[in-house]
C-alpha positions as CSV (number, residue, x, y, z in Angstrom):
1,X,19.8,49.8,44.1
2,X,22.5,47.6,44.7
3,X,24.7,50.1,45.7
4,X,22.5,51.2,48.4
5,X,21.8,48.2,49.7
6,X,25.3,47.1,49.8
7,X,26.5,50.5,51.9
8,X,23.1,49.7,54.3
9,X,24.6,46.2,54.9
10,X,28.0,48.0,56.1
11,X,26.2,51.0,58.0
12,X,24.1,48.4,59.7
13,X,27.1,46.2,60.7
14,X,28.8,49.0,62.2
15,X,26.1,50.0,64.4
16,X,26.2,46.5,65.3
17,X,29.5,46.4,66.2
18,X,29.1,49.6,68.0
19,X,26.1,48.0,70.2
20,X,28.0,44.6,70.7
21,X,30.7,46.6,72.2
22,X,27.7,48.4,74.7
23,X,26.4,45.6,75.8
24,X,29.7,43.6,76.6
25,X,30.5,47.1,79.0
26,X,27.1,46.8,80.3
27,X,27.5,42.9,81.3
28,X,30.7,44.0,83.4
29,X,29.7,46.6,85.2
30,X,26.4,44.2,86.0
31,X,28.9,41.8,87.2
32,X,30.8,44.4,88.8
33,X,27.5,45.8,90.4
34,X,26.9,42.3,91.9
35,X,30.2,42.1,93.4
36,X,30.3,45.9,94.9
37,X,26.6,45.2,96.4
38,X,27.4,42.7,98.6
39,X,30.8,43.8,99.7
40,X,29.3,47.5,100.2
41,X,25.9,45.5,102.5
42,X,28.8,43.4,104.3
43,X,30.6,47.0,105.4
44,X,27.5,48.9,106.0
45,X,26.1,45.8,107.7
46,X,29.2,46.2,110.6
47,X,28.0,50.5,110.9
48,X,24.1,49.4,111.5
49,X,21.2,47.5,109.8
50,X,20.0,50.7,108.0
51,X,22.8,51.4,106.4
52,X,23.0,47.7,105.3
53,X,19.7,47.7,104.1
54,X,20.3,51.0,102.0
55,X,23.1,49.5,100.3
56,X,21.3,47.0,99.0
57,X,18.5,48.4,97.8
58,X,20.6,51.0,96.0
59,X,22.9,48.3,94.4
60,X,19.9,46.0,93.5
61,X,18.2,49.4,91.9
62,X,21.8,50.3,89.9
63,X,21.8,46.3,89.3
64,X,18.3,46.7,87.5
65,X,18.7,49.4,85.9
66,X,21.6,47.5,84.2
67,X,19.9,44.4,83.0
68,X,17.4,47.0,82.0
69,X,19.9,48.7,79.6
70,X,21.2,45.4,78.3
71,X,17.8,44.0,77.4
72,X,17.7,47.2,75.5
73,X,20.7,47.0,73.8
74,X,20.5,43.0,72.7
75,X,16.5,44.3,71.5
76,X,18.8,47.1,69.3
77,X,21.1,44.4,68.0
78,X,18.5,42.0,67.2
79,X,16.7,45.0,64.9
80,X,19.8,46.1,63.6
81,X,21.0,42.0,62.7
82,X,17.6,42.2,60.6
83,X,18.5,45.4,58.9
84,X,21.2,43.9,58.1
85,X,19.4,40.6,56.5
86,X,17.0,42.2,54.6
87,X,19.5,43.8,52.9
88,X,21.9,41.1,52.4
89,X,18.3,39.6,50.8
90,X,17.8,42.3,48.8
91,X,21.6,42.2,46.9
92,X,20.6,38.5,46.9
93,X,17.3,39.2,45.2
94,X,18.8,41.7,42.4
95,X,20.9,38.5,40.9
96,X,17.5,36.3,41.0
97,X,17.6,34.5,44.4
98,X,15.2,34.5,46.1
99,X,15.4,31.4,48.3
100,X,15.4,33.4,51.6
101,X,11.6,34.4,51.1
102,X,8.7,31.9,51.5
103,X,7.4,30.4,48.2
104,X,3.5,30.2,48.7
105,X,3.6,26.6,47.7
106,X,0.8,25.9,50.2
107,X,-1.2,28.7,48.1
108,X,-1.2,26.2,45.1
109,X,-4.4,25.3,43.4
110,X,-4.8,22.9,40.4
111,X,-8.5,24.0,39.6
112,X,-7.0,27.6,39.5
113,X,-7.7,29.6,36.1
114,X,-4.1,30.7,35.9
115,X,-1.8,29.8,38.9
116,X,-0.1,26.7,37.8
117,X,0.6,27.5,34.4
118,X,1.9,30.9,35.5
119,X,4.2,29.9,38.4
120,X,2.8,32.3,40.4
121,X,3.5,30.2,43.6
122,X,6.5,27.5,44.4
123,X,10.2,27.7,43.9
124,X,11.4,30.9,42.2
125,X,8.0,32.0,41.5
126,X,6.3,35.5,41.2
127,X,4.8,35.1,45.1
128,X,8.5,34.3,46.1
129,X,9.8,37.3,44.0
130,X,7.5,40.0,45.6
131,X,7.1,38.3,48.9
132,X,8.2,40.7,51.5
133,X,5.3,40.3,54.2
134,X,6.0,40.1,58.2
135,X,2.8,39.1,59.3
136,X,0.8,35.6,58.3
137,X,-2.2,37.5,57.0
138,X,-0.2,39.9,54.9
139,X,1.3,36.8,53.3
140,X,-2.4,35.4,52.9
141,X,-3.6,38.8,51.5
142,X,-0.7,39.6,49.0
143,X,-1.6,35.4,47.7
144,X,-5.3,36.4,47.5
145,X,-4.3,40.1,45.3
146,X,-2.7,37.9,43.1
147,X,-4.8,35.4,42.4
148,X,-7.1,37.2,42.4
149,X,-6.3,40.1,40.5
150,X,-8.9,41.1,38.4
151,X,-11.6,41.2,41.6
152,X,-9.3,44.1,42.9
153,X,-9.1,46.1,40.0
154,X,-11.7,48.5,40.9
155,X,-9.4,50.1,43.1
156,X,-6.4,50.2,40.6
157,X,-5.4,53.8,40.4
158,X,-5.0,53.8,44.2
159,X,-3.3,50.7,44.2
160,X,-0.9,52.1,42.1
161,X,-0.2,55.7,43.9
162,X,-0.1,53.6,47.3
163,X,2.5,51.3,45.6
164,X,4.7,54.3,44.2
165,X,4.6,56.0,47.7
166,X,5.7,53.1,49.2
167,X,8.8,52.4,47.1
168,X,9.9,55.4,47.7
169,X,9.8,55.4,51.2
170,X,12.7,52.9,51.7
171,X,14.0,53.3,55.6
172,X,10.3,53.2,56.5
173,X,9.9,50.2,54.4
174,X,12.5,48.4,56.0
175,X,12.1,49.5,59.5
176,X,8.9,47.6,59.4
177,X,10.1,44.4,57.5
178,X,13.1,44.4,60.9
179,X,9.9,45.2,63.5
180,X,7.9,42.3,61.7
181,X,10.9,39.9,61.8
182,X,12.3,40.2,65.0
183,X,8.9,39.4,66.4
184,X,7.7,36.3,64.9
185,X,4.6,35.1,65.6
186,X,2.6,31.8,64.0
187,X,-1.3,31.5,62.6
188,X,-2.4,29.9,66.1
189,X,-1.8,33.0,67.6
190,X,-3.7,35.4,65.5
191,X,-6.3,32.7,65.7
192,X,-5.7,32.8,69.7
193,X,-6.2,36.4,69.5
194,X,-9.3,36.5,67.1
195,X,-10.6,34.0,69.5
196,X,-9.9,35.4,72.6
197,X,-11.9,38.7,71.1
198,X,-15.0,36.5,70.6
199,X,-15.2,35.4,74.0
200,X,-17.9,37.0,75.9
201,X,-17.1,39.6,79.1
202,X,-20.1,40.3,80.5
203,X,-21.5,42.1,84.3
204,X,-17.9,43.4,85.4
205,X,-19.1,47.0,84.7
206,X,-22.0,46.7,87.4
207,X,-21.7,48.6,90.7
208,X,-21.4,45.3,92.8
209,X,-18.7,44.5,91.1
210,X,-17.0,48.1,90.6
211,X,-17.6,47.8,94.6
212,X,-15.6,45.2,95.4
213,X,-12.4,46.1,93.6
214,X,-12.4,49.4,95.3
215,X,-13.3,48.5,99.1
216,X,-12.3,45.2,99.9
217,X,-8.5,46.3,98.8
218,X,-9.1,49.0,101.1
219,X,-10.9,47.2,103.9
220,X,-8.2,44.5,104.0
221,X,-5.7,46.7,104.4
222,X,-7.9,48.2,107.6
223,X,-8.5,44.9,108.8
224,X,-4.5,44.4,108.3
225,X,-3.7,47.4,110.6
226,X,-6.5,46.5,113.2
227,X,-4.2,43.3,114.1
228,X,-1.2,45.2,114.3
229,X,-2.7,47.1,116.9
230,X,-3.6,44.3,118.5
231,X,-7.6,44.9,117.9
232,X,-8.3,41.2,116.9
233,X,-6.9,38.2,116.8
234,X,-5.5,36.1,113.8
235,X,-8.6,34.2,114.1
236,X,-10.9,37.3,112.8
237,X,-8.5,38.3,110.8
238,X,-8.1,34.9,108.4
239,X,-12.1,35.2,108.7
240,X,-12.0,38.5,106.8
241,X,-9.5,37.2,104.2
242,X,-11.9,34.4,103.8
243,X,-14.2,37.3,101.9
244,X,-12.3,38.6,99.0
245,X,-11.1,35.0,98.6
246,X,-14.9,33.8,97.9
247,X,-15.4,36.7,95.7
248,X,-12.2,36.1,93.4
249,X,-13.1,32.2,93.4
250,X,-16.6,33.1,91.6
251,X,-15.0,34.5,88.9
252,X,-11.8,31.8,88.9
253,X,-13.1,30.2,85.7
254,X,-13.3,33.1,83.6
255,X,-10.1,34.3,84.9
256,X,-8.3,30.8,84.0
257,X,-10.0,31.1,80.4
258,X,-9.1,34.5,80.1
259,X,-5.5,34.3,81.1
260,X,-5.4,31.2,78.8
261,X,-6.5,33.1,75.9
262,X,-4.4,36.0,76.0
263,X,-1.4,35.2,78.1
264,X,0.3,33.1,75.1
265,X,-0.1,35.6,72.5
266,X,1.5,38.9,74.0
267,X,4.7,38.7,71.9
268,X,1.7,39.1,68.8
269,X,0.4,41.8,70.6
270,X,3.4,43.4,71.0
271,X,4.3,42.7,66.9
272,X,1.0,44.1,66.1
273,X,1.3,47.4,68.2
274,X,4.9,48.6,66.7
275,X,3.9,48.2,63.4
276,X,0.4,50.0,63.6
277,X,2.7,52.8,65.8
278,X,5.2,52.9,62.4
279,X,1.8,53.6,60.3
280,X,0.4,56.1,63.1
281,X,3.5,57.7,62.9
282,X,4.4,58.4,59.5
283,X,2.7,61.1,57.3
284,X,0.9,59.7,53.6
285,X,-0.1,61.4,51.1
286,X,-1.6,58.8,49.0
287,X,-5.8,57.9,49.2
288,X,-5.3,54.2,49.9
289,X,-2.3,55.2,52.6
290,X,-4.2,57.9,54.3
291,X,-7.2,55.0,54.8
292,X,-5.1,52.8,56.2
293,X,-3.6,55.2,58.9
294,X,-6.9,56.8,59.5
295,X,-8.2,52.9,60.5
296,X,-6.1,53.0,62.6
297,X,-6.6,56.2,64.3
298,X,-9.9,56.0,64.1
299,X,-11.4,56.6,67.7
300,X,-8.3,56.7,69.6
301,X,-5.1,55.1,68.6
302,X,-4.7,51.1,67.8
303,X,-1.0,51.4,68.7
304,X,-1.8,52.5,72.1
305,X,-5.0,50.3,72.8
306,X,-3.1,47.3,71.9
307,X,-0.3,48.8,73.9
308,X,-2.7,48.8,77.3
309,X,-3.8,45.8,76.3
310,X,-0.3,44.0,76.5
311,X,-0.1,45.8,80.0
312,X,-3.1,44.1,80.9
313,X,-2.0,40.7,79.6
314,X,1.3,41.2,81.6
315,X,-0.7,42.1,84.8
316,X,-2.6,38.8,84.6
317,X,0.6,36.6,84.3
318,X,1.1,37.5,87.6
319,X,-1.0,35.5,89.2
320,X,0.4,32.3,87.7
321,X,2.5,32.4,90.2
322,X,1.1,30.6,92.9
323,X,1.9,32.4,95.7
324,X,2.0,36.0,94.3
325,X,-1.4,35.2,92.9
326,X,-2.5,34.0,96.4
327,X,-1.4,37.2,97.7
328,X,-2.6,39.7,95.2
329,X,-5.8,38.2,95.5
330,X,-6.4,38.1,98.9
331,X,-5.1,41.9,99.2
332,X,-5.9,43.4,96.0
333,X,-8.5,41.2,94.2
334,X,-6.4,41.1,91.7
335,X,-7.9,39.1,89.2
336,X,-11.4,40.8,89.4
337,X,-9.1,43.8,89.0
338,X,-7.7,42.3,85.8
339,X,-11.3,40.9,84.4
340,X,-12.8,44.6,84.9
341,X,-10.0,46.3,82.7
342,X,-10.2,43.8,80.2
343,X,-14.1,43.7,80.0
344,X,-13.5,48.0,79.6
345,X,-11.0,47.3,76.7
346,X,-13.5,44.7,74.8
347,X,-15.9,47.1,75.5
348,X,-13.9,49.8,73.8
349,X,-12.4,48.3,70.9
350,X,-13.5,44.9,70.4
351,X,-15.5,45.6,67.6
352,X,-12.3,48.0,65.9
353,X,-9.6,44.9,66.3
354,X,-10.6,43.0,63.4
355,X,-9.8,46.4,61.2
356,X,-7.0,47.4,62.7
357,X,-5.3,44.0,61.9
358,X,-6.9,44.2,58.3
359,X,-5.1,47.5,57.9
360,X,-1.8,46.3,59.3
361,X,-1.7,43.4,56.9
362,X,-3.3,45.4,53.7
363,X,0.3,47.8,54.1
364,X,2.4,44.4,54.6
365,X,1.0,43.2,51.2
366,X,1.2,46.5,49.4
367,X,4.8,46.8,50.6
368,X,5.8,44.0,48.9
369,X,4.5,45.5,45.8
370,X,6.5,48.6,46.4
371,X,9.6,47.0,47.2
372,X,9.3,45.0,43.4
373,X,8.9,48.4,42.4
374,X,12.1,50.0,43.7
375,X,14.2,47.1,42.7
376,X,12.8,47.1,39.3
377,X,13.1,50.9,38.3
378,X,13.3,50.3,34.8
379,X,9.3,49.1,34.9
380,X,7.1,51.0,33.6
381,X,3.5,51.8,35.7
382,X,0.7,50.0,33.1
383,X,-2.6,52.2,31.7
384,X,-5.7,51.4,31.1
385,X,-6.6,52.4,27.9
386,X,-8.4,51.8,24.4
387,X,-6.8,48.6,23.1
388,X,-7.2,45.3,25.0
389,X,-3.6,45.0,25.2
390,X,-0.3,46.9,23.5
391,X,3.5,46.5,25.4
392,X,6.5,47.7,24.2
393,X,9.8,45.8,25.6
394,X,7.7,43.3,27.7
395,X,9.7,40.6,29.4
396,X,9.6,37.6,32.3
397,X,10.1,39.6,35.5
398,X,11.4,36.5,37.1
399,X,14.6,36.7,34.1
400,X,17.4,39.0,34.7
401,X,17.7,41.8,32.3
402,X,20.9,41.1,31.0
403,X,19.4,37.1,30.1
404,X,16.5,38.9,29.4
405,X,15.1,39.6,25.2
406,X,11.8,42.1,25.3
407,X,9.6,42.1,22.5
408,X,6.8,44.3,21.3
409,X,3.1,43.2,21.4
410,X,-0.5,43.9,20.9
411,X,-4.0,43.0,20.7
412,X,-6.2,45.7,19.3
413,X,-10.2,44.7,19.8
414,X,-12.4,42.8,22.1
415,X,-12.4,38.9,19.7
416,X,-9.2,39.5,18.7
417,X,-7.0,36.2,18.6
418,X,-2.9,35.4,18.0
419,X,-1.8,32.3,16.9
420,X,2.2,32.0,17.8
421,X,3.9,28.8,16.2
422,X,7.7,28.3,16.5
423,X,10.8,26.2,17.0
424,X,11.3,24.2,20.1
425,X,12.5,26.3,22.9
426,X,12.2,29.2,21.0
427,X,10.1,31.6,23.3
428,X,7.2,30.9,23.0
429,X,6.3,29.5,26.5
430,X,8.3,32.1,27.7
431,X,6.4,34.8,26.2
432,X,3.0,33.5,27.1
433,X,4.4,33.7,30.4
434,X,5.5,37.0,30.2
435,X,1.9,38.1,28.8
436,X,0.5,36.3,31.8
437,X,2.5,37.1,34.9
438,X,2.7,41.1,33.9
439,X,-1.0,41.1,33.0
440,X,-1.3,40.0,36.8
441,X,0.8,42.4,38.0
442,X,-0.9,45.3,36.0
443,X,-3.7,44.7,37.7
444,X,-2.7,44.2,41.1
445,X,-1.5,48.1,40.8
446,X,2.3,46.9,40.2
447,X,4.7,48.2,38.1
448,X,5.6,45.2,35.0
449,X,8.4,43.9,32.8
450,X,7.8,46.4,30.1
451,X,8.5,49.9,28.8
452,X,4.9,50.5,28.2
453,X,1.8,48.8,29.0
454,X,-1.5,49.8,27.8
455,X,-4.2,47.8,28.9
456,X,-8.2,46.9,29.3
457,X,-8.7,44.8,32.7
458,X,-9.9,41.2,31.9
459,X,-10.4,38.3,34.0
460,X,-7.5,35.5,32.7
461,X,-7.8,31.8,32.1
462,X,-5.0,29.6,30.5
463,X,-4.1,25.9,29.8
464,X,-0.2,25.6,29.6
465,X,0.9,22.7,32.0
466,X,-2.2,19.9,32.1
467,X,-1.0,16.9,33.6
468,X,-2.3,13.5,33.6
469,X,-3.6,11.9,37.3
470,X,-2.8,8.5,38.5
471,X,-4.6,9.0,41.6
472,X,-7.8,10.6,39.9
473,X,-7.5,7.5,37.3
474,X,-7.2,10.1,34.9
475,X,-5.7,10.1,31.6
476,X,-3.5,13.5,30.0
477,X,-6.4,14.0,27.0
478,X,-8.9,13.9,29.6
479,X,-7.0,15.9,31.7
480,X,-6.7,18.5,29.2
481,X,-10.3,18.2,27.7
482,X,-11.5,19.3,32.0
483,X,-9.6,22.2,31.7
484,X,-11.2,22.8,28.6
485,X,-14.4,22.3,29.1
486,X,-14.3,24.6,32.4
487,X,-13.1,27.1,29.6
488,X,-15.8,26.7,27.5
489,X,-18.2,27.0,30.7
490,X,-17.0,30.5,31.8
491,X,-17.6,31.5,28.4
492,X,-20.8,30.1,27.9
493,X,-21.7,32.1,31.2
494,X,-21.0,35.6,29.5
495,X,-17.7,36.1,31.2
496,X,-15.0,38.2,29.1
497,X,-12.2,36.5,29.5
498,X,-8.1,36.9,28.0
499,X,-7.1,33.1,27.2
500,X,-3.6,31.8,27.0
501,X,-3.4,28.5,25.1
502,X,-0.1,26.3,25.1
503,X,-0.3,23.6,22.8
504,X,-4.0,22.3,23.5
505,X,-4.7,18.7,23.1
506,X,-1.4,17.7,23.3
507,X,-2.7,14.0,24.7
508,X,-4.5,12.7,21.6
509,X,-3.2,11.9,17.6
510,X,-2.0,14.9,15.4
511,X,-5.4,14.6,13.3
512,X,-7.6,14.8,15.9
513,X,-5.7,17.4,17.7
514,X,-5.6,19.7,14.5
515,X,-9.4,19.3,14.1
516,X,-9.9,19.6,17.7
517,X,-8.0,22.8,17.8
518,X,-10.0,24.4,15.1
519,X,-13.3,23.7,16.8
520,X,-11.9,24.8,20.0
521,X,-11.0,27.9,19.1
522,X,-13.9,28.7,16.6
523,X,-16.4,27.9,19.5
524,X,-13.9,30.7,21.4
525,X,-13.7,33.3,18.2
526,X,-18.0,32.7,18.4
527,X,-17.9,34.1,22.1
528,X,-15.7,37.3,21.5
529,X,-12.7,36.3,23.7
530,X,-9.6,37.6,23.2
531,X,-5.8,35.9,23.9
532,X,-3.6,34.1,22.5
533,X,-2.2,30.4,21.7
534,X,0.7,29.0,21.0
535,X,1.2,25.5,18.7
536,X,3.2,23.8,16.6
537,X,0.7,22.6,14.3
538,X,0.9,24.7,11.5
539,X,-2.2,23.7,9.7
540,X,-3.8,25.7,12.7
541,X,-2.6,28.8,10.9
542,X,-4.8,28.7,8.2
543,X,-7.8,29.9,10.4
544,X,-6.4,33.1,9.9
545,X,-8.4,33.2,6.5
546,X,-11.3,31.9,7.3
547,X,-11.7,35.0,10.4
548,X,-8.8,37.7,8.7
549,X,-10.1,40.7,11.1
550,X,-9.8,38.6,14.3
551,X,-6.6,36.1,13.9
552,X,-3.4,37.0,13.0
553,X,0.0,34.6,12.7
554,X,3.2,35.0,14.8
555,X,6.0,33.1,15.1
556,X,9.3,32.5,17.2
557,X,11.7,31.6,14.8
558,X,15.6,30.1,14.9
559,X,18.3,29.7,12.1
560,X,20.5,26.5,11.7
561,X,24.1,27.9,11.6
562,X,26.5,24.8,10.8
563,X,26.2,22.1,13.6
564,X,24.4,25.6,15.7
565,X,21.4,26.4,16.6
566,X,20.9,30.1,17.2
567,X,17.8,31.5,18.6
568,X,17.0,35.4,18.9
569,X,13.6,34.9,20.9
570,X,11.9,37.3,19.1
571,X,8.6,37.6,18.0
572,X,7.8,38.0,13.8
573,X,4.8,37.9,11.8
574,X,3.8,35.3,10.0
575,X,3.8,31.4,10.4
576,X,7.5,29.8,11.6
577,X,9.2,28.2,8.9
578,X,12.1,26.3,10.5
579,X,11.4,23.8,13.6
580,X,14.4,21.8,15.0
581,X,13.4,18.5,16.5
582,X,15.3,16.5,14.2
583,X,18.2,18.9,14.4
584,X,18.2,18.6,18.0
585,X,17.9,14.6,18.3
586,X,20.7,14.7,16.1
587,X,22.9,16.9,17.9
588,X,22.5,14.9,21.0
589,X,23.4,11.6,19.6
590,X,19.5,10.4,19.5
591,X,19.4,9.3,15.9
């Protein structure tokens, strides 16, 4: 992948080069334009008036047409500059930086039953990994699937043939990302939009009111060309106007609220009708996919509502300007006009917006997932099967293969239970970690850190990083014993749960914390949970032969070479043997 992304970055800047040297033509001849109007007027002006006039309409059309082109072309260069950036991100991303993508830390949750430990949010974490989303909600949705993974399990297989779709579609993929990112938009105005489709448009479909749109446009322009014939006076004439002015100032607070709603939020409008357009447009062949685009089509076409919707929008800035609103009123009715068309639109599709924009941001999460999928082709795509949980070669996803050692793995049966001791800095974390974060992944329908992933969906709990609280007035032990005790809870409830332990009751003396192991995870073997947890208090091993067909040891090991300490960070059987924490302390000078 990093060879395609690198020759995208060049293609990309060449077409932007190309379009750089467009629009710097284009701003000439505009100039030039200018210049050739006004001397061709002042000629033509000398001949006759019509000929002057001519001339400048034709050099103010030419003119136009110009400043059209170049608002297209600086539109082409922005979209190509973000072609460009999301691959420059991607190269960036194969080394393991991902500092260009939002972190999620504002999805962080303390109470969570695996976020914290898992960094699944925050710098260089899991959500900043995958994070590819365009759209606020998609962000908010792709935070939900993943912590909340296990509630969206149901639809796992079509998670996963969506995902593998989408990774393969890669131009599409990032024609959307450079859509999504040239037009930014912010959470107040989605919630301007949602808000705006709540308000109420009521009685402009009546006949009254269908009435005046049609004649009074019609009747002032009658009443117009009766005084230019000299069949009243000005006096009759401002009495007539005086009509449609009454009957656009009835309506003049809904039309305010109205164009106060909407007129902000057309650059989201806009955002939201390319993308849907990009779905419309392109052919699935995956379930989940095919739902998606069919939302969308559903009834019409959400890209081309939205589309006359933004017309709409743009028709009622007019009137803010004073005195084109005056005048469009008083000849057209323009803002009854506007209120009818917008009332036909709610009336059309209100109740079809919320879905569409469910369905825009359900593909911005799920592209995410298939863009960690391309990048990562040595993954493997998990299975569900008869064991609770067998990997072969599972790693970290956030560690770069060649930092990276894989180990094999298993739990067979619902109750089984691994106990992992082993040195300091060993692995162990790491490999809880591993367990955790790829577990998450399986069942968000993502590919994982392994070469083979067998699996039985289970909701997850662990307790890795408890902290103490100065603020709650709480102390570490008690900090730890909440966590536990809302363990306990969700088992007590009948929940199946996979656990991942790191060193429980750290916060209390190395007697009580070997007893209160023990009766922790006894009172967890009684209620047929199955995980794993890692300690360095060996006498914790010996449960193994007090429950021999439900625990089993495993260690993380690491050999004393000289004044070295070498570790291979793999996993073994059995209890650890060496630890190093006086080895260490004496290395560094500490005693």
């Amino acid at each position: 992948m990093r060879e395609t992304y690198e020759q995208l970055v060049i293609h990309y800047r060449k077409q932007q080069l190309a379009v750089m040297s467009k629009r710097r033509i284009l701003s000439l001849l505009r100039v030039l334009s200018f210049l050739l109007t006004g001397f061709a007027a002042y000629v033509a002006f000398t001949f006759s008036v019509f000929l002057g006039l001519t001339s400048i309409v034709i050099g103010i059309s030419i003119f136009l047409v110009l400043v059209k082109r170049h608002l297209e072309a600086k539109a082409k260069y922005d979209f190509l500059s973000a072609l460009e950036r999301i691959n420059k991100a991607e190269i960036g991303a194969l080394d393991g930086n991902y500092s260009v993508f939002e972190d999620g830390k504002n999805y962080l949750d303390g109470q969570h039953d695996y976020m914290h430990d898992l960094d699944l949010f925050g710098d260089r974490s899991i959500f900043q990994c995958l994070n590819r989303t365009v759209t606020n909600k998609g962000r908010d949705k792709l935070a939900y699937e993943l912590a909340n993974s296990y509630e969206i399990v149901g639809t796992l297989s079509e998670r996963q043939k969506a995902i593998s779709e989408l990774s393969a579609l890669l131009d599409w993929r990032q024609e959307f990302g450079a859509t999504g990112m040239v037009a930014k938009t912010e959470d107040k105005e989605y919630q301007q939009l949602m808000d705006w489709n709540k308000d109420q448009l009521t009685g402009f479909n009546s006949l009254i009111f269908k009435l005046q749109i049609w004649v009074l446009p019609v009747t002032g322009i009658g009443a117009i060309a009766t005084y230019n014939f000299d069949l009243i006076t000005m006096f009759w004439l401002i009495l007539y106007f005086c009509v449609p002015g009454f009957c656009v100032s009835r309506y003049l607070r809904i039309t305010n609220r109205q164009s106060v709603l909407i007129g902000g939020i057309t650059g989201t409008l806009r955002k939201f009708q390319r993308l849907s357009q990009l779905i419309e447009s392109q052919n699935f062949k995956s379930e989940l996919l095919c739902n998606i685009k069919s939302e969308l089509l559903k009834d019409g076409s959400a890209s081309k509502e939205v589309n006359a919707l933004v017309k709409i929008a743009n028709r009622l800035d007019n009137r803010i300007n004073p005195l084109l609103g005056f005048i469009l009123n008083l000849l057209l009715v323009w803002d009854l006009s506007c209120l009818k068309s917008l009332s036909a639109w709610k009336n059309r599709n209100s109740t079809k917006l919320n879905n569409w924009l469910n369905a825009i941001h359900q593909m911005d999460a799920l592209i995410s997932f298939a863009n960690f999928t391309r990048n990562n082709e040595g993954y493997c795509v998990p299975q569900i099967g008869n064991t609770i949980f067998s990997v072969e070669r599972i790693g970290h996803p956030l560690l770069l293969a060649k930092n990276r050692v894989d180990n094999n793995y298993s739990l067979n049966s619902v109750g089984d239970f691994s106990i992992i001791t082993g040195a300091n800095m060993a692995g162990k974390s790491t490999f809880l970690r591993a367990v955790g974060v790829n577990l998450i992944l399986a069942m968000c329908g993502s590919v994982v850190c392994a070469t083979k992933f067998t699996f039985q969906p289970t909701r997850l709990f662990t307790s890795m990083r408890t902290t103490d609280s100065l603020q709650d007035n709480e102390s570490y032990f008690y900090t730890e014993l909440k966590r536990l005790k809302m363990l306990i809870s969700k088992l007590d409830s009948g929940e199946p749960l996979f656990i991942i332990l790191d060193e429980i009751l750290k916060g209390t003396n190395s007697k009580d914390k070997a007893e209160g192991s023990k009766l922790v995870l006894e009172k967890i073997l009684k209620k047929q949970a199955t995980g794993i947890i890692a300690t360095h208090d060996l006498s914790l091993c010996e449960i193994e032969n007090a429950y021999p067909e439900n625990i089993r040891n495993y260690s993380f090991d690491a050999r004393i070479k000289g004044k070295e300490l070498i570790f291979d960070y793999k996993i073994r059987d059995g209890v650890c043997q060496n630890m190093n924490a006086s080895f260490l302390m004496q290395q560094m000078g500490i005693v």
